[in-house]
ZAKE-656824 format. One record per atom (N, C-alpha, C, O, CB): residue in one letter; atom name; x, y, z. Coordinates in steps of 0.2 Angstrom, whole numbers, plus 5000, padded with zeros to 4 digits. Glycine has a CB too. Layout:
BEGIN
NODE|a|CA|X|Y|Z $
...
REM end
This chain:
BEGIN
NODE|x|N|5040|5020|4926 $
NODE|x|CA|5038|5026|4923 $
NODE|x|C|5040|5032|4927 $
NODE|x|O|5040|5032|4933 $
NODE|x|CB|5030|5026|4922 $
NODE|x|N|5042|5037|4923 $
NODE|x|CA|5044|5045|4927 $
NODE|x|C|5038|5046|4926 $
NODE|x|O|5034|5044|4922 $
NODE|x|CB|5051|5051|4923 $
NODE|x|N|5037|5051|4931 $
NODE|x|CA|5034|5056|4931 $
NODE|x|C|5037|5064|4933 $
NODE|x|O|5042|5066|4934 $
NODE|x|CB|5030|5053|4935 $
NODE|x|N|5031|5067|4933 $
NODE|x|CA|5032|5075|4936 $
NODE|x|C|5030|5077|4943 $
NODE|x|O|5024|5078|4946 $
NODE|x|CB|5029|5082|4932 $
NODE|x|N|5037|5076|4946 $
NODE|x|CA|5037|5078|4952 $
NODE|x|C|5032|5084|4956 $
NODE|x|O|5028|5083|4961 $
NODE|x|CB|5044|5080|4952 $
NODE|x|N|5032|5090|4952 $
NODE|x|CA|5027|5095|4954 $
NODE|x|C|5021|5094|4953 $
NODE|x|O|5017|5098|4956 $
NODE|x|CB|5026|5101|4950 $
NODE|x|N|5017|5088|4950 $
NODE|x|CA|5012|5084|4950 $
NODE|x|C|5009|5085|4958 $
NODE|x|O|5003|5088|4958 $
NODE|x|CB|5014|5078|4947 $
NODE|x|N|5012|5082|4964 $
NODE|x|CA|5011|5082|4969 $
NODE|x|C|5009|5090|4973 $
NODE|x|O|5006|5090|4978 $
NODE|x|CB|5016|5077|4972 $
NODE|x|N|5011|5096|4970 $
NODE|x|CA|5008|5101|4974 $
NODE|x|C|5002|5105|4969 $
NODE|x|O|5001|5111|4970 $
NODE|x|CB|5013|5104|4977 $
NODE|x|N|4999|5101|4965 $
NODE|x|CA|4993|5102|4961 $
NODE|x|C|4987|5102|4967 $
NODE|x|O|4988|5099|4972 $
NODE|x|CB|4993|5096|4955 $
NODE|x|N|4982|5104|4965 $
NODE|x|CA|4976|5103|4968 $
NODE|x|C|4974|5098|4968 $
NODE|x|O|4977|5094|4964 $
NODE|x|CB|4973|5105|4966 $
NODE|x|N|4967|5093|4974 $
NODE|x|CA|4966|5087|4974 $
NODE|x|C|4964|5084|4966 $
NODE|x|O|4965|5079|4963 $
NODE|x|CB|4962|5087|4979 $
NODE|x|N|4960|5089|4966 $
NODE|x|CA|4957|5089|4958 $
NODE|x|C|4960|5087|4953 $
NODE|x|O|4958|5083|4949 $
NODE|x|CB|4956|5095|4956 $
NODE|x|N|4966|5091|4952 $
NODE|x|CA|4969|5090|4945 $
NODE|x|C|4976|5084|4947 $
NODE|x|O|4979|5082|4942 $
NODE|x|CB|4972|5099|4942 $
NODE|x|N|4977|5082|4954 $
NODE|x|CA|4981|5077|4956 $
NODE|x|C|4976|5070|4954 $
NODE|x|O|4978|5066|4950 $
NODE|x|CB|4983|5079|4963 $
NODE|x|N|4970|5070|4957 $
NODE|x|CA|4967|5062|4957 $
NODE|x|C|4967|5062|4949 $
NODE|x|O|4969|5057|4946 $
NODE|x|CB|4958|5061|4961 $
NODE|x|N|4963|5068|4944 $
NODE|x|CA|4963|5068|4937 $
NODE|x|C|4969|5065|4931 $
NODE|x|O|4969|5062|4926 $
NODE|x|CB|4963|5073|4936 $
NODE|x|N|4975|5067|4938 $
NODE|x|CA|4982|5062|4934 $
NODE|x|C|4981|5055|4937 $
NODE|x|O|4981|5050|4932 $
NODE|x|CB|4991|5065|4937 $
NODE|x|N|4981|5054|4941 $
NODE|x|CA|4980|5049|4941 $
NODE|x|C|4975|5044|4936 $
NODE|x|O|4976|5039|4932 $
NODE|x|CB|4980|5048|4946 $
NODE|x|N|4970|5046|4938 $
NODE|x|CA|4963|5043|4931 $
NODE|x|C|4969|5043|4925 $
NODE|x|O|4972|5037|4924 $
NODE|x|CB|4952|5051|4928 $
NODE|x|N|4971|5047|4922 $
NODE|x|CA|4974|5048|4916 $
NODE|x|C|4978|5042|4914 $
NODE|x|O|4977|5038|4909 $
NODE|x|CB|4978|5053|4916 $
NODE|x|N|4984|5044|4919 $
NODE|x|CA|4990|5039|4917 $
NODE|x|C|4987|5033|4920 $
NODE|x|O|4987|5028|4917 $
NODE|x|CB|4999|5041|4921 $
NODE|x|N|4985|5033|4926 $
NODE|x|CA|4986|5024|4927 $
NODE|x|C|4977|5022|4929 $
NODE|x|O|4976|5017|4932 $
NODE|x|CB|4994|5023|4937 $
NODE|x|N|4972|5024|4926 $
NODE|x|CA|4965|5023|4923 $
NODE|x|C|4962|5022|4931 $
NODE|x|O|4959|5017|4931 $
NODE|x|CB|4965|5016|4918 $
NODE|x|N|4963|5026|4937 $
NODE|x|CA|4961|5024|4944 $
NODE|x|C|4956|5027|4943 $
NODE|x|O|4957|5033|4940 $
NODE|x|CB|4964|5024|4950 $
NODE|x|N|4951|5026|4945 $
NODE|x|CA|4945|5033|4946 $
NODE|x|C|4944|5035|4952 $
NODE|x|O|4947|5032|4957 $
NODE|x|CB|4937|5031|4943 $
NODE|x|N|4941|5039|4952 $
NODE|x|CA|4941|5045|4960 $
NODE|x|C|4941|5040|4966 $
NODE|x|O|4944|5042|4971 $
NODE|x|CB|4933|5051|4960 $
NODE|x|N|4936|5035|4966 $
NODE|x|CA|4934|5030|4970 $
NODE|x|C|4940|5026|4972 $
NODE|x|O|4943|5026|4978 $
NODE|x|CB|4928|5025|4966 $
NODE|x|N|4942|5024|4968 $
NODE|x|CA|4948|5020|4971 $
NODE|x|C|4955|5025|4972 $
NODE|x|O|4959|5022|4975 $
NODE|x|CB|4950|5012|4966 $
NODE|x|N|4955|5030|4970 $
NODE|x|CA|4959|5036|4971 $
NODE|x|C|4958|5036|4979 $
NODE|x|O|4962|5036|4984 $
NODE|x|CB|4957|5043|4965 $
NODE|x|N|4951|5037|4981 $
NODE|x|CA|4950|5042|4988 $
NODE|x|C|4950|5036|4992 $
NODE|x|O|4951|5038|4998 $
NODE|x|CB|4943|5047|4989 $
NODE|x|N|4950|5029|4991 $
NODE|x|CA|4951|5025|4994 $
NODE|x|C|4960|5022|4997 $
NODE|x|O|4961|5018|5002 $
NODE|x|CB|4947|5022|4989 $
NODE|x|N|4965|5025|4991 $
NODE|x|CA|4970|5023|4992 $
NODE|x|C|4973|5027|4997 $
NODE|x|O|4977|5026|5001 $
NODE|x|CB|4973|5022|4987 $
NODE|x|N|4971|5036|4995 $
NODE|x|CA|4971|5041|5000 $
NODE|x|C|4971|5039|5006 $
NODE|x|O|4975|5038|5010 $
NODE|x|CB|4967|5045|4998 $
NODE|x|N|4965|5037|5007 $
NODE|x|CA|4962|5036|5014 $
NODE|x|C|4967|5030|5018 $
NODE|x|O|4971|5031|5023 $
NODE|x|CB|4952|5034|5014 $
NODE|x|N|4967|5025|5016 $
NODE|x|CA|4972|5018|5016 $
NODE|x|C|4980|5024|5020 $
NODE|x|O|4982|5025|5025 $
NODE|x|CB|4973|5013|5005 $
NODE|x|N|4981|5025|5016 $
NODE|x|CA|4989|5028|5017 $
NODE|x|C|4988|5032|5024 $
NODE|x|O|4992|5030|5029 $
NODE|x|CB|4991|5035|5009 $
NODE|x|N|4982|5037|5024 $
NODE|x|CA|4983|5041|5028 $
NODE|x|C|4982|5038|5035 $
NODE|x|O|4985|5038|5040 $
NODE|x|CB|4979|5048|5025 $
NODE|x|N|4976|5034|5034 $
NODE|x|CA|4975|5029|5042 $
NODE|x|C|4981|5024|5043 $
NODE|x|O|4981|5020|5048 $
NODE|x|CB|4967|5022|5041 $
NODE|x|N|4987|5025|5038 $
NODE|x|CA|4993|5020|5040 $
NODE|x|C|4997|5026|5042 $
NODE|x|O|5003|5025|5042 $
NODE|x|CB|4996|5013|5034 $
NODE|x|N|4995|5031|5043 $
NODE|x|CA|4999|5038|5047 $
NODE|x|C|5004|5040|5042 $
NODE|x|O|5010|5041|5044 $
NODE|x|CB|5003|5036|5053 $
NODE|x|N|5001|5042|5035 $
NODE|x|CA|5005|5047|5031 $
NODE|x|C|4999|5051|5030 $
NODE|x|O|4994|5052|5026 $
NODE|x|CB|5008|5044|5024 $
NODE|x|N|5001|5055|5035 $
NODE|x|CA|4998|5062|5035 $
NODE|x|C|5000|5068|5030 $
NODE|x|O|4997|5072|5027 $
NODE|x|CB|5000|5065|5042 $
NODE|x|N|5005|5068|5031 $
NODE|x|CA|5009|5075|5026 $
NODE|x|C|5005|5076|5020 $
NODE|x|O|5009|5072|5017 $
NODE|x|CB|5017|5075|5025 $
NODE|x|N|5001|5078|5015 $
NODE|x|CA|4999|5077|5011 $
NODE|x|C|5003|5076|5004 $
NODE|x|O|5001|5073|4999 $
NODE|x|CB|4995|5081|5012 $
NODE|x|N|5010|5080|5005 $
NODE|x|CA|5014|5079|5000 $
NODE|x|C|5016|5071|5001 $
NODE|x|O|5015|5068|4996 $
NODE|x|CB|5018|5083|5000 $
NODE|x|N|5018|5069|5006 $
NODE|x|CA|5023|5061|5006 $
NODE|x|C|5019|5056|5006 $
NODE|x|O|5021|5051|5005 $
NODE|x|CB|5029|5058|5012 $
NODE|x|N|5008|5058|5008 $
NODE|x|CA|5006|5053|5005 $
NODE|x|C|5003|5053|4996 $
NODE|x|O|4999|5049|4993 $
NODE|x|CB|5000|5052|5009 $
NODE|x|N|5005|5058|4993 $
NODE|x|CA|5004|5059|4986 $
NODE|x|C|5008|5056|4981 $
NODE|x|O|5006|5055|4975 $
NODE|x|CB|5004|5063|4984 $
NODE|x|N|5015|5055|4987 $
NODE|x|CA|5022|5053|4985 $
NODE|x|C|5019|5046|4983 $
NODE|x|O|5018|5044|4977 $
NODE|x|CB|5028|5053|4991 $
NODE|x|N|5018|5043|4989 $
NODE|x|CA|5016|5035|4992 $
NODE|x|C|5011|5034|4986 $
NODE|x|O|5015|5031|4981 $
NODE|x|CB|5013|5034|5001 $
NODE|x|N|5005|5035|4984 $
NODE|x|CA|5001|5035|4981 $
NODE|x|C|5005|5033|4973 $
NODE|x|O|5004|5027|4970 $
NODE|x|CB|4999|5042|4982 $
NODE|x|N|5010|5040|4970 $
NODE|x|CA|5012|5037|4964 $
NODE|x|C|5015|5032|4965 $
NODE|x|O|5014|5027|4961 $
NODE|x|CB|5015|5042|4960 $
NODE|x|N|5021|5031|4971 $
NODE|x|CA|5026|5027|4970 $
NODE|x|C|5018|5019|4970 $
NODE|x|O|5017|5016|4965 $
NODE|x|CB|5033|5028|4979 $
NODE|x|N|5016|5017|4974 $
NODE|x|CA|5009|5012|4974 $
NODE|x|C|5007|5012|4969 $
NODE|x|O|5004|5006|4968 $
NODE|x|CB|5004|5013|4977 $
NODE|x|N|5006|5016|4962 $
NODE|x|CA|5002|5017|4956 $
NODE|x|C|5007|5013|4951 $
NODE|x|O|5005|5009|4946 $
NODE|x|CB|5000|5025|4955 $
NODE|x|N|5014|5014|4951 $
NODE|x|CA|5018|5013|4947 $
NODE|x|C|5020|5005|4950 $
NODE|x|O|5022|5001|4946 $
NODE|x|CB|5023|5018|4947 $
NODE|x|N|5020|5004|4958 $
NODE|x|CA|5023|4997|4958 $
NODE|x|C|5016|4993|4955 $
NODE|x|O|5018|4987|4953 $
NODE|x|CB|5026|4996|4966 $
NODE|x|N|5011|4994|4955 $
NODE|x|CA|5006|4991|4952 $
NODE|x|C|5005|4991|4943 $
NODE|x|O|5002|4987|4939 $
NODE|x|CB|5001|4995|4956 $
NODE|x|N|5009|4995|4942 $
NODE|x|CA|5011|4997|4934 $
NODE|x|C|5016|4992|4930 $
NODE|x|O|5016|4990|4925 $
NODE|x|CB|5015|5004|4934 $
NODE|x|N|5019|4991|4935 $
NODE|x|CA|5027|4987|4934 $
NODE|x|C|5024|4980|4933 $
NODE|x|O|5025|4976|4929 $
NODE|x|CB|5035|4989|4942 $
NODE|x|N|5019|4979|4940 $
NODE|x|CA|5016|4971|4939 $
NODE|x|C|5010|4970|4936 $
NODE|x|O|5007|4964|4936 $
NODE|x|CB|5016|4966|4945 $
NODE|x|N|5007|4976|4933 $
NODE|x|CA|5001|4975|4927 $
NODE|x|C|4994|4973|4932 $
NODE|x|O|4990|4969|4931 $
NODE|x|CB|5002|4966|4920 $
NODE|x|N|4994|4977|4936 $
NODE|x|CA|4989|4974|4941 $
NODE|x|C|4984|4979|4943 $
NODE|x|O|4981|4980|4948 $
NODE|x|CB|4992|4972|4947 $
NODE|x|N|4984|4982|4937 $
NODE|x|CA|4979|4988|4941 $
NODE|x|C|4974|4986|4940 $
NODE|x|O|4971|4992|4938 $
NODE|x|CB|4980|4995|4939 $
NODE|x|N|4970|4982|4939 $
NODE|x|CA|4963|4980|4941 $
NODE|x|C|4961|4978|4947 $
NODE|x|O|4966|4978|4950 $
NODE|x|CB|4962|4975|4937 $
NODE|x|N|4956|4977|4951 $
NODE|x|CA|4954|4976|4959 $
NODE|x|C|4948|4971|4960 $
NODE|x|O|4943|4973|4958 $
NODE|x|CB|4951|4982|4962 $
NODE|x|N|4948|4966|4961 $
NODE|x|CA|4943|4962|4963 $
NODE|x|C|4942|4962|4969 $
NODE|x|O|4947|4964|4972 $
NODE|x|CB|4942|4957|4962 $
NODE|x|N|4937|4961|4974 $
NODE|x|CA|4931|4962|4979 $
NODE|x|C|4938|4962|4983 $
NODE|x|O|4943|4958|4980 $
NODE|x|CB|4923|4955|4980 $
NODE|x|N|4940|4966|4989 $
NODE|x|CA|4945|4966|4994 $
NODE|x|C|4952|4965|4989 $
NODE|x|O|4957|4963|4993 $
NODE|x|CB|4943|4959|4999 $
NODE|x|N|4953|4966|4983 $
NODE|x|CA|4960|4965|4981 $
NODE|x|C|4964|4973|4981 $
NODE|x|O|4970|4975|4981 $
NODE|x|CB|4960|4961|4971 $
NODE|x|N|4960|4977|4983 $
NODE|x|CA|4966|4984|4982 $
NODE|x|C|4968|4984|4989 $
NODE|x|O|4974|4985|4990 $
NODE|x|CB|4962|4993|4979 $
NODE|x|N|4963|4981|4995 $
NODE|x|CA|4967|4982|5000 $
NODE|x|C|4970|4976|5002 $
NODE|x|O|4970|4974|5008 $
NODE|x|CB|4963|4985|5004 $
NODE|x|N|4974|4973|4998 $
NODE|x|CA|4977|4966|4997 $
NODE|x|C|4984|4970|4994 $
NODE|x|O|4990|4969|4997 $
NODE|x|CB|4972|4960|4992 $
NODE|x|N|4981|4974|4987 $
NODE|x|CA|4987|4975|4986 $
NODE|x|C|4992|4981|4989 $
NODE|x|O|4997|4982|4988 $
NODE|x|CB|4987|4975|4980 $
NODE|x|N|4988|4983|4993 $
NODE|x|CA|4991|4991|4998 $
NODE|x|C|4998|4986|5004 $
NODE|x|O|5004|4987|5005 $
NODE|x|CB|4982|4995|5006 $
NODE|x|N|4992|4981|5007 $
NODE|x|CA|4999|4978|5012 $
NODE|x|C|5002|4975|5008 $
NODE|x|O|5008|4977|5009 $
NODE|x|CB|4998|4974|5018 $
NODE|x|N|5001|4971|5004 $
NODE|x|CA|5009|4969|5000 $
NODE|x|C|5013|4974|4999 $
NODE|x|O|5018|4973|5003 $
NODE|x|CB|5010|4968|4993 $
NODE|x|N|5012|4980|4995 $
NODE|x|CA|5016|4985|4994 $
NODE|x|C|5019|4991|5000 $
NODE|x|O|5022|4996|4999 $
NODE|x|CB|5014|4987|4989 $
NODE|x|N|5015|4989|5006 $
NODE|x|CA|5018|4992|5012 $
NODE|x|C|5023|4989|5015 $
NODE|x|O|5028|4991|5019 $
NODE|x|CB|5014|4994|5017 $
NODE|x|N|5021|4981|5013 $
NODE|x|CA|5027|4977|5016 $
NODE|x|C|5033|4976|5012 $
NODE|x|O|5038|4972|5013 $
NODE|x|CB|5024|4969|5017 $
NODE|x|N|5033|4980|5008 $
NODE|x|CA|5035|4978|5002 $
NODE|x|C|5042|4986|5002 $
NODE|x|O|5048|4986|5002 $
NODE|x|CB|5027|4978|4996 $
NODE|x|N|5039|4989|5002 $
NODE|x|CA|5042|4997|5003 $
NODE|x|C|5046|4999|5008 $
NODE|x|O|5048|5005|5008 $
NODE|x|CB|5037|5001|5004 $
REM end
């Protein structure tokens, strides 16, 4: 999926809202993926927004955007190992 690039220097607000939109994450597992990223030392707020969509879409591509009990942070290190 393309996206818009300027997306990432939106507000948190209107950034996590895209996400809910396009790929149906709500704030919870939004701030959860956030935090995931940034404790694996993507600080810069833009290249973890990056990481974020690029994770939203590799999850897009394999229809997996649903989570059961410990599965989002299952699918983070796949797709760090992965990346």
């Amino acid at each position: 999926m393309s996206w818009d690039y300027q997306i990432i220097h939106n507000t948190d607000l209107e950034f996590s809202s895209y996400c809910r939109h396009i790929y149906q994450v709500n704030r919870g597992i939004y701030n959860t993926i956030d935090s995931w990223f940034y404790d694996q030392g993507v600080r810069n707020i833009l290249s973890r927004r990056k990481k974020i969509i690029e994770f939203l879409n590799y999850l897009q591509s394999k229809h997996e955007l649903s989570f059961g009990k410990g599965g989002l942070t299952k699918k983070l290190v796949e797709f760090n190992s992965y990346s």
